[in-house]
N, C-alpha and C positions, 0 to 999 in steps of 0.2 A: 514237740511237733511230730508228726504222723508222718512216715516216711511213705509214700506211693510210689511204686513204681510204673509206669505207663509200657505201650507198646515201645520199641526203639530205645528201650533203656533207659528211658527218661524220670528223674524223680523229682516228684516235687513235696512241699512240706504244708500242711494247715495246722499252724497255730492255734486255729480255735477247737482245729475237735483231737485233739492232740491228750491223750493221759496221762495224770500227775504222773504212772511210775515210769514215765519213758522221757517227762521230758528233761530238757538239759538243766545242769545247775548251775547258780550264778554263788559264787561267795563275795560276802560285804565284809569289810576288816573296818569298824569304827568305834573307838572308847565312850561315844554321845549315843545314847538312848536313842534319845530324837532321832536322829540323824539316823539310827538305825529303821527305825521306823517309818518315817518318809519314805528313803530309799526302796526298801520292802514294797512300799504300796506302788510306788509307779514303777517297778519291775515284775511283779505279782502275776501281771498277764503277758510277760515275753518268758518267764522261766522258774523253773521252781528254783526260790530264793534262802539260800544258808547264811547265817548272819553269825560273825565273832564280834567279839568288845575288845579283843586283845590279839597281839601277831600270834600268840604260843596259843590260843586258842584256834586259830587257821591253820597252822601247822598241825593238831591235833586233827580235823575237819579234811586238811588235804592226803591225811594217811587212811580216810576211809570212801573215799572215792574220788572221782573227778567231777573236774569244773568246765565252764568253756569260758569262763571267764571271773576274774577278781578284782574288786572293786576298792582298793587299799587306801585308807586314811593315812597321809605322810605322817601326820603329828601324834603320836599316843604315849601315854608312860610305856617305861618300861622298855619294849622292844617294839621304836618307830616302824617307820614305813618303810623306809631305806633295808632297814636290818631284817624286816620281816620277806620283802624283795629279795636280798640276796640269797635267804638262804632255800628261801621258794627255787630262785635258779640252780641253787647247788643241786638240786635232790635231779636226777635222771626221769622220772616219772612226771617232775610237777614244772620241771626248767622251760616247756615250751605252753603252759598256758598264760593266755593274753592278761596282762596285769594293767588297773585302769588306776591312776595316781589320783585322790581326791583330795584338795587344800584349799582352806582359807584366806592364806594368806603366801608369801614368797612368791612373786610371780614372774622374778625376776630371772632371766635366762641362763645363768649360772646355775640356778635350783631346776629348772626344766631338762637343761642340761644332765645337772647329777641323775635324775627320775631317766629318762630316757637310756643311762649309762647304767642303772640297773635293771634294765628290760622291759620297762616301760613302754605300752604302743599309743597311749594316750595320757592325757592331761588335761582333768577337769575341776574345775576351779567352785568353788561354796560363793554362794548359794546356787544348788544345781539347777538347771534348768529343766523340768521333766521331758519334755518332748527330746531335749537334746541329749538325755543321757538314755532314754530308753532306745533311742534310734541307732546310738555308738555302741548298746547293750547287743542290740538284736541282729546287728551285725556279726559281733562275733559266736552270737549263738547260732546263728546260722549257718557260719561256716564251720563250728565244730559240730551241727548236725550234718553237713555234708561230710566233711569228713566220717564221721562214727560209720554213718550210711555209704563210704564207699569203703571201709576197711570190711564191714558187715557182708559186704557186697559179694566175696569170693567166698566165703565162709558160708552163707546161709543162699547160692545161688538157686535151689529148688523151690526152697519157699517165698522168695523173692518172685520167681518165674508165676507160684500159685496163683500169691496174691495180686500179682501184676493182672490175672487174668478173670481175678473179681474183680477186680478195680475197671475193667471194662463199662459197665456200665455205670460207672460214675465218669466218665473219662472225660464229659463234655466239660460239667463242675470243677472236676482236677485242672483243667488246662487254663480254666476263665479264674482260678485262684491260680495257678502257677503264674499268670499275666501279671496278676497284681501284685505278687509278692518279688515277682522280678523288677515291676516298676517302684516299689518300695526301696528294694535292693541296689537298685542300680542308681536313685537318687540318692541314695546313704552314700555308695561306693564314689558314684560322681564326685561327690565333694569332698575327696580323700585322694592321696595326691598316690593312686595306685590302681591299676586295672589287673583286671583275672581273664587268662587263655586257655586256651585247648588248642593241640597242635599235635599233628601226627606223628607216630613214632620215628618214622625214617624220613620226615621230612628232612628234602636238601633243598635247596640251603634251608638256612634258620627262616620259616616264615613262621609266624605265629598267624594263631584264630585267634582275634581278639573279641571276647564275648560279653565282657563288660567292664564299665569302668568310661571314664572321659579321657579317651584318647588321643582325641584331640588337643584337648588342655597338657595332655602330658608332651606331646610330642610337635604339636602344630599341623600333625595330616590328621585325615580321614582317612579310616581304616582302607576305605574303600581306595583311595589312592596308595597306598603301600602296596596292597595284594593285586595294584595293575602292576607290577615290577615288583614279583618275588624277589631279586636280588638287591634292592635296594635296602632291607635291613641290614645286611652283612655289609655294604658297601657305605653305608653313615657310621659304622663306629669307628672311634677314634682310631688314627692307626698303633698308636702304641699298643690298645688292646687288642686289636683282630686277632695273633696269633693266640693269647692266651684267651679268648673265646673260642677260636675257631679247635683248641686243643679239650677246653672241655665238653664241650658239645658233641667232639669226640668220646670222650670219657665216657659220659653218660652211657652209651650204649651198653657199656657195662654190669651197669648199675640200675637201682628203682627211683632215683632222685638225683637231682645236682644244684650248685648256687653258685651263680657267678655275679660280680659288679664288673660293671665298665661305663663307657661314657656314649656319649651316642647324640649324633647330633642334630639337631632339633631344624625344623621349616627356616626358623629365623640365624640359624646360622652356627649358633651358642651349641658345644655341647655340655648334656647333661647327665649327673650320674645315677645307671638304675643299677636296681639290685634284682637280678634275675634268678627266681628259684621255683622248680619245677617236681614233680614225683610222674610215675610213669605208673599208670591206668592198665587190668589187664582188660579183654573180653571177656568173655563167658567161658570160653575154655581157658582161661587161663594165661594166654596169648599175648603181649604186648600191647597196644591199642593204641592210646593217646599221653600225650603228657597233661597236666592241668597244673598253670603255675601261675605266679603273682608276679607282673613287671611293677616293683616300688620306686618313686625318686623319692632320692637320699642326696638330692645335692645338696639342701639346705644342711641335713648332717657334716656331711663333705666341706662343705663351710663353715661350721662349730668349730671341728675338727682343726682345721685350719688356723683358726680362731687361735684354739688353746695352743697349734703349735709356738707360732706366734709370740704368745704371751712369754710361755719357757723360754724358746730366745732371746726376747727381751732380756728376762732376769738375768737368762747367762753372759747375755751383753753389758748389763747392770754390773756385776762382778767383775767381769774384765775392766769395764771403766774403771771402775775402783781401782785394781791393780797398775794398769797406764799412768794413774792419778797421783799413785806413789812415787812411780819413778820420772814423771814429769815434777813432782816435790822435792824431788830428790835434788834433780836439775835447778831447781830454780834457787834450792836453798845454798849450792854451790855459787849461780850467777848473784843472786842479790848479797850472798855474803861478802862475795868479793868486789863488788860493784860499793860495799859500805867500807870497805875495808882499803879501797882506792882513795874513795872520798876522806878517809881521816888522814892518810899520809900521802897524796900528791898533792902540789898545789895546783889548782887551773886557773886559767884564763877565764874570763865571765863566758866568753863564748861557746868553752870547752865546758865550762859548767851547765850551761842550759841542755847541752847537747846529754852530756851527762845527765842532768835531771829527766830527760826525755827519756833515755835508757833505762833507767831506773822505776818509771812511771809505767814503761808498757813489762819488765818484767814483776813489779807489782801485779800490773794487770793481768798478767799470766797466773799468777799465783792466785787471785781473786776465782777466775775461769776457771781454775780445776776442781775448786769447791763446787761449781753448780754445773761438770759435764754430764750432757745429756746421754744416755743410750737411743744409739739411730738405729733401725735396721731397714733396706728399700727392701719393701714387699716382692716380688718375683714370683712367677710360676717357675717352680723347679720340678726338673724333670730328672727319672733317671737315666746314667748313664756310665760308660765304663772309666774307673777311676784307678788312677794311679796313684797306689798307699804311699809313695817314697816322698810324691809333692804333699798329699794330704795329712801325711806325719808331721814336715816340714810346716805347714798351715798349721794347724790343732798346736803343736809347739809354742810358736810365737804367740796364737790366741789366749794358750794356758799359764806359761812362764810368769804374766803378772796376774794373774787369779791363786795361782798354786800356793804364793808367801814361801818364805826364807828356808819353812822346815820341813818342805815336800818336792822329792827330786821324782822328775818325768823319765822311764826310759823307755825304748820301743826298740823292739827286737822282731826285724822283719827276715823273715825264711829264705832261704835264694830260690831262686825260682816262683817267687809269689805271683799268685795270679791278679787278675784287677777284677776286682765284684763288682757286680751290674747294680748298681744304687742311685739313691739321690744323692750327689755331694754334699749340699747344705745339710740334709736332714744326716746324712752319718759324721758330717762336722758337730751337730749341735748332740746326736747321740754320746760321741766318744767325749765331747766336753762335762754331758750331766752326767756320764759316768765318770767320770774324772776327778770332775767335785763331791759325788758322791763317796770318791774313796779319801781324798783328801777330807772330806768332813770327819770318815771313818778315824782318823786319824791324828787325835788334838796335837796329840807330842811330836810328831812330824812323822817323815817315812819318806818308802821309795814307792812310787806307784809304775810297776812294767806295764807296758802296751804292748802283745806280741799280735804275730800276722803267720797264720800258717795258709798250707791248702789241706781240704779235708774231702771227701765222697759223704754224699748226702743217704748213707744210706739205714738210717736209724726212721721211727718211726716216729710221721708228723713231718717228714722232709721228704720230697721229690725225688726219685736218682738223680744224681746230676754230679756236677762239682761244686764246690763251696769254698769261698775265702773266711778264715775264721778270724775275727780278732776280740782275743781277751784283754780286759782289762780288769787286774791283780793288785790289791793292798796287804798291807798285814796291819791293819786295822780290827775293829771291837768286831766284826760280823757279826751275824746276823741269827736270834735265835730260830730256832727249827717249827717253830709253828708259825712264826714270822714268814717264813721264808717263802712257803707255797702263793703268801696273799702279796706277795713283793708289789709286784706287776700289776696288780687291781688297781685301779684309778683311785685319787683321794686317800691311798692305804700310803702311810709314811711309819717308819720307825724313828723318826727325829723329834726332837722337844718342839712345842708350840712356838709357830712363828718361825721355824726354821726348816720348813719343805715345806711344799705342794702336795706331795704325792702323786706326783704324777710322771717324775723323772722318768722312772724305771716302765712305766707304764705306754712312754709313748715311745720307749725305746724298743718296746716289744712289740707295740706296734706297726713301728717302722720295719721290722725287722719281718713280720709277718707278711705285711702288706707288699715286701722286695722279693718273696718267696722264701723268707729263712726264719728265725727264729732264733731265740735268746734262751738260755742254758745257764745257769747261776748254781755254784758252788760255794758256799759257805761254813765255815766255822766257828763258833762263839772264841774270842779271846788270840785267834790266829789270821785272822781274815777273810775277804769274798774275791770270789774269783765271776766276772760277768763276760762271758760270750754271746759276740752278734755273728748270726752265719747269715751270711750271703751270697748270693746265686756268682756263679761266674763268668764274667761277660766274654763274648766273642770277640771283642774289637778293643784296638786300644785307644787310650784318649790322647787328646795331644798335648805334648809337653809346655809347659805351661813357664811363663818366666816370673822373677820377681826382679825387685828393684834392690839394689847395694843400698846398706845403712850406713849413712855418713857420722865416723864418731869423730870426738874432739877429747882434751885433752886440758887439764887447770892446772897451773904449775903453783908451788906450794910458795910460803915466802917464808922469810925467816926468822926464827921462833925467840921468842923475848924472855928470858929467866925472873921466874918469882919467887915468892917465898910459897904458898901453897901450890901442891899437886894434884893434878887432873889427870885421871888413866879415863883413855877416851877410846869406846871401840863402836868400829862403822865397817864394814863392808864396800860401802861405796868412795873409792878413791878423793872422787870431787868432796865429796860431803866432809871426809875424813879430815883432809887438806885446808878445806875451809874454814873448817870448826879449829883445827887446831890455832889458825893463824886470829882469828879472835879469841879465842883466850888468849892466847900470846898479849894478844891487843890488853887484853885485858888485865896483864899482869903475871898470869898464872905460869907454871911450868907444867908442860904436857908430856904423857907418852901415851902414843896412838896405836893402834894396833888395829889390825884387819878382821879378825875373828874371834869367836869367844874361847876358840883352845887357846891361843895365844895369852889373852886377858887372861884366863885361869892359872897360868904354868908358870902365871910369874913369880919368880921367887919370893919366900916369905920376908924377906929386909927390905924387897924394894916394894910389896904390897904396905907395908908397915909406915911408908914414907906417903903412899895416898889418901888425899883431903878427901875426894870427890870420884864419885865413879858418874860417866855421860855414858852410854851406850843406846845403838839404834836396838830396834823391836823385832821386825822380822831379819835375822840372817841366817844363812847357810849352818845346819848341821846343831848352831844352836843357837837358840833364843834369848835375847835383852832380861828378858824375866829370869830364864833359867842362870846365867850369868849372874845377874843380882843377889840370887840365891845361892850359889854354889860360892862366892867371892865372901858374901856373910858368914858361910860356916869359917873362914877363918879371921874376916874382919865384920864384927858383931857391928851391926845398925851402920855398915860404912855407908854413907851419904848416898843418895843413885837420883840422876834425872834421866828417865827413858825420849831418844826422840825419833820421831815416826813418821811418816806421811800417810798414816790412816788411825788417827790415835782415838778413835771409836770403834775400829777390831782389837783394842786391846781389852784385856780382863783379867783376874787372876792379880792384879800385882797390889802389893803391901800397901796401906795405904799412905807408910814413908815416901814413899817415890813419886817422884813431879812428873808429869808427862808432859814435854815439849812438842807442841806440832812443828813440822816442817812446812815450807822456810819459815827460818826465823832470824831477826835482826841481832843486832849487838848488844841493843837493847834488853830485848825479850830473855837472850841467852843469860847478861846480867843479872835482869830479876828473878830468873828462874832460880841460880845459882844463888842467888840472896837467900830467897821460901826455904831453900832447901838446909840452907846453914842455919837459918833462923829456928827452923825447925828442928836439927839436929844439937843445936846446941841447947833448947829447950827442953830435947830428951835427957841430955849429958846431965841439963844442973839438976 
């Protein structure tokens, strides 16, 4: 396109009498011939057209000039669409041209999503439509011909002046093609959920010139009713953001550019969130002049966003059930053992008996229910706000204790004098829990995960002055290796085996963190472990103290134990379980000795290990594991019998395939037969 300059500074562009060496280039990335060639012809007349069959063929193409825009096939051998995207973003030179996704197939909002999360400003779907792809084409080539033409603008302002004053006598021409190509413009732009302004340098307040775009659709006014009440733009945005509007708007004066989001609230009442970003225009000397910026909505993003937080909560809520699920197992395998173990030695009355059976039937039915608990979460708009780390340690705790398992201890080590960071609650509860799991994944064979809380000054670079609350969270897990490390944070990027992360933990933790005004700092080590810091702003106000309710516990008395000829060394953790279980075996004959932990079971002396049939032990405890006990007891009694039991005996893995795994609760029955398999088995090995 032919760039004119008119009198007034005005320029406009003609596509038709425009020279191949000047005009803009478009690059096509697609592995189909065809498909190269289509594309080619109904772009042919918006732009001079480069075409690759391969991403490493575009990257070679994007080191010898520029584009104003790229037209990338998601699907190709070799290095997709995705791959060929990011590393377009990585490079400084090529990170801000418009990248256009082209697919056949996936049209599903998780795949739009991913396109969009690598820089993505459209998505257009096979078979193209010509009219509709050359119109989203000439868009962006128009605005990187404005652009080129206003950076050109301070650089060549003499000859610009010249030609402005040949162009005189074309001028009628020039202005009856600037009409049409602004109504071309302005119906592409219309239909695109974003308008473009001009605004004076030192306008106060914030009023924008809005020049084009459907502002109305964006906002619910007419331009014309905003600019009768200059102050009515400043006076609809939300108020949580005025100050950090009304601060960078400040800024800017500083500066040739700036970019803010906030919310802003629309005719009908709703507010919505834009993305506001601007570059400052000089005059002809050089001088300040105008701003020229783009107001985008991005609420629908704002709501993906949302979306995927969402779902991560879920999961983590997923996990906690599971853990609640154990020790409600736990519970129930105490109440129905003892409830079976009443029933074989009291006699009842018929009355006492039904009533009994009715007890018996709804802690059945308890036990039924934990198999199929649902994860709940009530949606909420969460806001941030000043938080108190002593309650919300106290929260994250109880949430984690049954997530964590037996071989991973929590501690938190908070500074005196700690200040309260300005955040969202919810979202640094669910932050410090996917980091939490993250170090506990780090960590097969257990550990200690610390949580520390310091105060810091924000005065490194990428941080605001200010004050900051930091809080690390510390493993001595496998870490993380060092080319890993930089891509942590990228969305969909996970170091965990398939099926077992997102990738997105880390991602929306930085996020979070970016979006509070702070940022996320990660330390890691291959074989020593990762250290993850979230810094956050610090708030002015404190929040209010906050109560909880007393946990009502109880208490199972044991009965008394029956001598057999074969011995059982039983080890549990949990009191009620331990108790329980003894007193069926009893029932059942056996002679028992129980113990609380696996040092205990390990340190028993070699004459009285010598006299045990059978070893019962639970799966997840403290310090050590069901499994590892199984194994360390075999190094001096070879193939001794073992039933592992569990309230989650689908996290188990790793054990011998000697060993019966018993779910919790379980009857006197089950306990029986288990204890049969396992003789039967054992004695099979023997002969």
């Amino acid at each position: 396109m032919t760039a004119k300059l008119l009198d007034q500074g005005h320029v406009t562009f003609d596509a038709q009498a425009q020279p191949a060496a000047s005009r803009a280039r478009v690059l096509i990335v697609d592995d189909d011939e065809h498909n190269l060639h289509a594309i080619r012809t109904v772009l042919e007349d918006v732009a001079e057209v480069v075409q690759a069959s391969s991403g490493e063929e575009a990257l070679r193409h994007l080191l010898k000039g520029e584009f104003a825009v790229i037209l990338l096939d998601v699907y190709m051998p070799g290095m997709d669409g995705y791959e060929t995207a990011q590393m377009i973003r990585a490079r400084e030179h090529t990170k801000r041209i418009p990248i256009i996704f082209l697919s056949a197939v996936n049209k599903e909002v998780e795949h739009l999503i991913r396109g969009y999360s690598m820089g993505a400003v459209d998505y257009v779907f096979k078979p193209v439509e010509p009219i509709v792809l050359q119109s989203k084409v000439a868009v962006f080539v128009d605005l990187y011909l404005m652009r080129r033409e206003i950076q050109l603008k301070a650089r060549h302002e003499q000859k610009l002046l010249d030609a402005n004053l040949r162009a005189n006598a074309d001028r009628l021409r020039a202005e009856q093609e600037l009409r049409l190509a602004e109504q071309r413009q302005s119906a592409i732009i219309a239909s695109l959920p974003i308008v473009l302004y001009l605004e004076e340098h030192d306008a106060a307040p914030h009023v924008p010139k809005f020049v084009s775009g459907n502002f109305h659709a964006l906002t619910g006014f007419t331009f014309e009713e905003l600019a009768a009440d200059p102050t009515q733009w400043m006076e609809r945005l939300h108020p949580d953001d005025h100050a950090r509007v009304t601060a960078a708007l400040a800024a800017r004066k500083g500066g040739r550019s700036y970019s803010v989001e906030y919310r802003w609230q629309t005719a009908d009442g709703q507010y919505r969130h834009f993305l506001d970003q601007a570059v400052l225009l000089p005059d002809a000397h050089g001088q300040p002049l105008e701003y020229a910026g783009t107001l985008l909505d991005v609420t629908d993003r704002k709501e993906l966003e949302s979306q995927l937080l969402h779902a991560r909560k879920m999961d983590a809520l997923g996990q906690i059930t599971g853990g609640i699920a154990h020790d409600f197992n736990n519970l129930l395998a105490a109440i129905l053992g003892g409830l079976e173990l009443l029933e074989l030695r009291v006699q009842m009355e018929p009355a006492h008996r039904r009533l009994f059976a009715t007890t018996r039937r709804a802690a059945e039915h308890g036990a039924a229910l934990v198999t199929r608990l649902l994860a709940f979460a009530r949606k909420q708009k969460l806001q941030p706000a000043s938080i108190d780390m002593t309650a919300l340690s106290t929260a994250v705790t109880q949430l984690l204790e049954h997530t964590m398992g037996g071989m991973v201890m929590l501690e938190w080590q908070l500074d005196e004098g700690l200040w309260h960071p300005y955040a969202d609650e919810g979202q640094l509860e669910l932050a410090l829990m996917n980091l939490a799991i993250n170090a506990r994944d780090a960590m097969p064979e257990g550990g200690t995960i610390q949580v520390s809380c310091r105060n810091a000054c924000g005065d490194d670079a990428g941080l605001a002055d200010g004050d900051y609350v930091v809080l690390a969270v510390s493993d001595t897990g496998c870490g993380i290796a060092p080319e890993d490390l930089e891509r942590v944070t990228e969305p969909f990027f996970t170091t965990k085996a398939v099926d077992k992360g997102t990738g997105l933990g880390l991602s929306m933790v930085y996020g979070f963190a970016r979006q509070s005004g702070g940022t996320v700092r990660i330390e890691s080590r291959l074989g020593q472990g990762t250290t993850v810091e979230i810094w956050l702003p610090r708030a002015m106000a404190l929040p209010q103290p906050a109560t909880g309710a007393a946990v009502d516990r109880t208490s199972i008395q044991d009965g008394r134990p029956n001598r057999g000829q074969q011995h059982v060394l039983l080890v549990d953790d949990h009191d009620g379980v331990r108790m329980t279980t003894v007193t069926l075996l009893e029932e059942l004959g056996y002679r028992v000795t129980a113990v609380p932990d696996g040092a205990q079971a390990v340190d028993l002396p070699n004459e009285e290990l010598e006299d045990i049939d059978l070893l019962i032990s639970d799966y997840a405890m403290p310090l050590m594991s069901g499994s590892e006990i199984i194994r360390k007891l075999r190094t001096k009694r070879n193939a001794l019998p073992a039933i592992i039991i569990t309230g989650h005996a689908d996290a188990i893995s790793n054990l011998p395939e000697s060993v019966l795994v018993l779910p919790k609760p379980f009857t006197l029955a089950q306990l029986q037969d288990a204890i049969t398999v396992v003789e039967s088995r054992h004695a099979a090995t023997v002969s």
